[in-house]
C-alpha positions as CSV (number, residue, x, y, z in Angstrom):
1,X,-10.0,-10.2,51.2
2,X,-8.1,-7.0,51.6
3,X,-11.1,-3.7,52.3
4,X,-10.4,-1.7,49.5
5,X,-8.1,1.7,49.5
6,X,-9.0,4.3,51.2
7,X,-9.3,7.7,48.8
8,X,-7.5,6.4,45.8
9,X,-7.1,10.0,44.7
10,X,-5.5,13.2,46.5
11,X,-7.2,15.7,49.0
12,X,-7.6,19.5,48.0
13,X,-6.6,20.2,51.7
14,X,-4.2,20.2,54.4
15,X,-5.5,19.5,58.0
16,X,-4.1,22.3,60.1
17,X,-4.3,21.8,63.8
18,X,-4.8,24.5,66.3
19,X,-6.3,25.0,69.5
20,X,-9.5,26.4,69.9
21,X,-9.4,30.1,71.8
22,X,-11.8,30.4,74.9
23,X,-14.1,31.8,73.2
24,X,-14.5,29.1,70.1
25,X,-14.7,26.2,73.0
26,X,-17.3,27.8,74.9
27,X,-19.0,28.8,71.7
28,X,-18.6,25.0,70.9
29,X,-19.2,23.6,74.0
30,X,-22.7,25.7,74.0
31,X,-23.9,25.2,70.0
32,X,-21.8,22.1,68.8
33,X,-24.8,19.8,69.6
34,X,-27.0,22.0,67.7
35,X,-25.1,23.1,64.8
36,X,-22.5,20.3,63.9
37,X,-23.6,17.1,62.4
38,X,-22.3,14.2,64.2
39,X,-21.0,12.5,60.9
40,X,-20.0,8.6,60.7
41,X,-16.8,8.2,59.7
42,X,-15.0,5.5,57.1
43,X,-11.5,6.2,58.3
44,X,-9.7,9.7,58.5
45,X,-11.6,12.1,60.6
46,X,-12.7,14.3,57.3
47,X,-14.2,11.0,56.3
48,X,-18.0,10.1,55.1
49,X,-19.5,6.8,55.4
50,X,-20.8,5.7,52.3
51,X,-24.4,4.5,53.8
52,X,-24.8,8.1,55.5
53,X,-27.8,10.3,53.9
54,X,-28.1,13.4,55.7
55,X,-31.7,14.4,55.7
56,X,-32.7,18.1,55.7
57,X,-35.6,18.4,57.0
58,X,-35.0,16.8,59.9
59,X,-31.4,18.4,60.5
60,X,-33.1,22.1,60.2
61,X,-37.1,21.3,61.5
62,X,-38.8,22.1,58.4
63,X,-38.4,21.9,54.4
64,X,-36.8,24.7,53.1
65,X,-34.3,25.5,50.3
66,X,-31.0,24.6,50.7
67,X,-27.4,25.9,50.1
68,X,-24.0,24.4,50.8
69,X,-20.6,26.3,51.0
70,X,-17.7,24.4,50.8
71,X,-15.2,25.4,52.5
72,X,-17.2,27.5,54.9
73,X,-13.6,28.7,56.6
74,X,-14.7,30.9,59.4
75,X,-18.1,31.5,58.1
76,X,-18.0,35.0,57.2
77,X,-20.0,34.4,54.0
78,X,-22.3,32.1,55.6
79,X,-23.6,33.7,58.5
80,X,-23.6,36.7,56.4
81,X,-25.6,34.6,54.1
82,X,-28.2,32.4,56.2
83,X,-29.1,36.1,58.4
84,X,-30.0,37.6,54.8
85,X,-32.7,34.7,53.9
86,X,-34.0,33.6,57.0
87,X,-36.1,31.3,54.6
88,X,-33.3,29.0,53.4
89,X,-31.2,26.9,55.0
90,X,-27.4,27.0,55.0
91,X,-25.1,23.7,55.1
92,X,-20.9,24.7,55.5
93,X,-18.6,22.4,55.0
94,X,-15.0,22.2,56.1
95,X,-12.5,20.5,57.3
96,X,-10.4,23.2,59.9
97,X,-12.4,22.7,63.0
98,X,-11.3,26.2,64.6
99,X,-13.2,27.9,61.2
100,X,-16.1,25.6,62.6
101,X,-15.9,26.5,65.7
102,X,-15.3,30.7,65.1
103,X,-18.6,29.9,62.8
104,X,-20.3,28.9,66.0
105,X,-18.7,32.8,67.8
106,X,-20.2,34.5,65.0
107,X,-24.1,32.7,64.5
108,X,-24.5,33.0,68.3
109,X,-23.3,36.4,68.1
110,X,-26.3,37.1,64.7
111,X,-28.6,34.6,66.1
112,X,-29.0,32.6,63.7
113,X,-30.6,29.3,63.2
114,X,-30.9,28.4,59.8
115,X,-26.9,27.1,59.6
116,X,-25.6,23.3,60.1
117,X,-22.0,22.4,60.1
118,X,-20.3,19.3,58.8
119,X,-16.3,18.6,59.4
120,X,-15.8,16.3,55.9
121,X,-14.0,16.1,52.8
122,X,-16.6,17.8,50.2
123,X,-16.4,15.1,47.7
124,X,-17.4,12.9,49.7
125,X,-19.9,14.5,50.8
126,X,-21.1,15.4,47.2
127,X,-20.9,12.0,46.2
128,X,-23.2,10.1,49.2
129,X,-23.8,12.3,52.0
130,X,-26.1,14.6,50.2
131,X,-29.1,13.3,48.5
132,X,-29.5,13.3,44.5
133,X,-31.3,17.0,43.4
134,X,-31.2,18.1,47.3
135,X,-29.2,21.4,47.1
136,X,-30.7,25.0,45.6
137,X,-27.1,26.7,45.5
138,X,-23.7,24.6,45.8
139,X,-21.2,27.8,46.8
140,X,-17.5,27.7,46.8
141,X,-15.5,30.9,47.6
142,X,-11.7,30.8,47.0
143,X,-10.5,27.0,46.9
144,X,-7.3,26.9,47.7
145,X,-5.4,27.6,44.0
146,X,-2.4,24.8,44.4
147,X,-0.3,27.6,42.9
148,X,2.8,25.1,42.3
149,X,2.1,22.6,39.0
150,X,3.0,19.8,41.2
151,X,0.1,20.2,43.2
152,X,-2.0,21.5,40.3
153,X,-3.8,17.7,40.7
154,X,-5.0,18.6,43.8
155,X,-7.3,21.2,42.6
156,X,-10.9,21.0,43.9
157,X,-12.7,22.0,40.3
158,X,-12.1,19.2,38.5
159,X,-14.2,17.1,36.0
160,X,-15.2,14.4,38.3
161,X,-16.2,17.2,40.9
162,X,-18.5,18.7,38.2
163,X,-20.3,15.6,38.3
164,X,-20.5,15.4,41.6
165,X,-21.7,19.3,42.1
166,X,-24.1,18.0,39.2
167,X,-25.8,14.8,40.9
168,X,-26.3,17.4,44.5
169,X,-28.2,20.2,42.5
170,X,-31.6,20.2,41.6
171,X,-32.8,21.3,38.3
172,X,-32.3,24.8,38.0
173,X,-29.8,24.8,40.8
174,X,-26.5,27.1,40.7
175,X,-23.1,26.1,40.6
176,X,-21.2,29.1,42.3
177,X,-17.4,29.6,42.0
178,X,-15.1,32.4,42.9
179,X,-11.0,32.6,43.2
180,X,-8.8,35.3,43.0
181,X,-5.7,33.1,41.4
182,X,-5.7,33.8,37.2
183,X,-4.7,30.7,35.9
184,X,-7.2,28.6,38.1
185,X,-10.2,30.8,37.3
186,X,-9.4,29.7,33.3
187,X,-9.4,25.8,34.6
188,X,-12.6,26.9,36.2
189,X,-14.0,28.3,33.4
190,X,-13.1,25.6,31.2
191,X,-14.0,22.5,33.3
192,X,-17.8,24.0,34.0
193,X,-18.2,25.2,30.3
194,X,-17.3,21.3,29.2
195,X,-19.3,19.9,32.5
196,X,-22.3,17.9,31.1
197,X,-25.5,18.8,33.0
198,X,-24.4,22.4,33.6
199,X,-25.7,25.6,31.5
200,X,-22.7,28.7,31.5
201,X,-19.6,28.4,33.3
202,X,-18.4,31.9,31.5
203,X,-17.2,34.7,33.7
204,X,-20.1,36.1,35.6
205,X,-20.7,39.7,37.2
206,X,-19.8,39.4,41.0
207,X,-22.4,37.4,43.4
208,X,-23.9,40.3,45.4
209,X,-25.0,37.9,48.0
210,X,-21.0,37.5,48.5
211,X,-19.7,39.6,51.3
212,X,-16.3,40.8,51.3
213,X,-14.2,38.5,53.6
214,X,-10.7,39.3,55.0
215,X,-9.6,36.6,52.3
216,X,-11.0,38.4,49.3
217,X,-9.8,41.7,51.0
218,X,-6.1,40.0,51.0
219,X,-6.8,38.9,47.4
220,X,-7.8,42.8,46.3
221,X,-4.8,44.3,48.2
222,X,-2.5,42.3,46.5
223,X,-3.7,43.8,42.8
224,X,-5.8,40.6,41.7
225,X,-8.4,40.1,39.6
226,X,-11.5,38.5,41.3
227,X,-13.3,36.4,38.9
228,X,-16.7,34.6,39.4
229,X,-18.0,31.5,37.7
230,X,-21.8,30.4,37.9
231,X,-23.4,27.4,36.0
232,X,-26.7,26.5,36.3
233,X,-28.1,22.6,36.6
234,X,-30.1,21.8,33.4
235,X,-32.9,19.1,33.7
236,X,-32.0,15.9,33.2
């Protein structure tokens, strides 16, 4: 029998290459064993295999509550983020491994412990890697916005990823969106309202725990509107 395709629908990224600066390889070569989950892969290198659980407490030593960026770029927010609550844990995912890698720079540079790193495609991620009701706070900062309508399909906030982001949260949990492109914030908005198993999804006052990266600085500069979308898990 033929294996079955391999991500029947599209990715919401590109893979960019570059090459890792001194700095980010030493910073790898010294922290990547610690820091960056060795994942098993089920083809492309952004891949998940479907029988891999992660398992918290054993990734961070203890049981603690847990957050997970998506698209953790070059960790601004996240350092920033795990060195403010000591007590959580912090979980980044992304695909651009010099982001990972300057992530490393930076939580050697704030000595930080409480931060794991994962190079995969988030919904897969959502949709095996992460156990059912495991994640406090499932953060995503500026997705990329597929400007174009031709690639409006390949849009992270969608239904299905609702779901997803729903199945990952405990009860109580926190859906946490921000972009700075118009039209997408109103697909936002009206895929969480609709989303079953999430409470709100209305514009929300800015997340104070969000630093101000050099990509929401670009955002501001440029005249736009920076909107922020939280939804909270409701019991099942």
């Amino acid at each position: 029998m033929e294996p079955p395709a391999y991500r029947t629908s599209p990715v919401s990224f590109t893979r960019r290459g570059g090459r890792l600066t001194e700095r980010q390889q030493n910073a790898w070569d010294r922290a990547a064993d610690q820091y960056v989950i060795d994942v098993p892969r089920h083809g492309p290198s952004t891949s998940v295999d479907p029988s891999y659980v992660i398992d918290a407490p054993t990734l961070f030593s203890r049981t603690a509550p847990l957050i997970v960026e998506i698209g953790s770029g070059r960790g601004e927010a996240l350092v920033h983020a795990a060195k403010e609550h000591p007590d959580h844990d912090f979980l980044g995912l992304e695909v651009y491994v010099p982001g990972v890698a300057q992530t490393l720079v930076t939580t050697l540079h704030e000595r930080v412990t409480n931060i794991r790193l994962a190079v995969v495609n988030a919904p897969e991620a959502l949709t095996t890697m992460l156990p059912d009701a495991s994640v406090r706070e499932l953060r995503i900062w500026f997705p990329d916005p597929w400007h174009k309508a031709r690639h409006n399909k390949r849009r992270l906030i969608t239904p299905g990823f609702t779901q997803l982001a729903v199945r990952v949260l405990e009860p109580g949990g926190v859906l946490r969106l921000a972009t700075d492109w118009e039209d997408y914030a109103e697909q936002m908005r009206d895929v969480v309202t609709a989303a079953a198993g999430l409470d709100g999804g209305e514009w929300s006052p800015r997340f104070e725990g969000r630093p101000v990266t050099r990509f929401e600085q670009k955002g501001l500069d440029k005249g736009r509107t920076i909107r922020d979308i939280s939804a909270v898990r409701t019991n099942p």
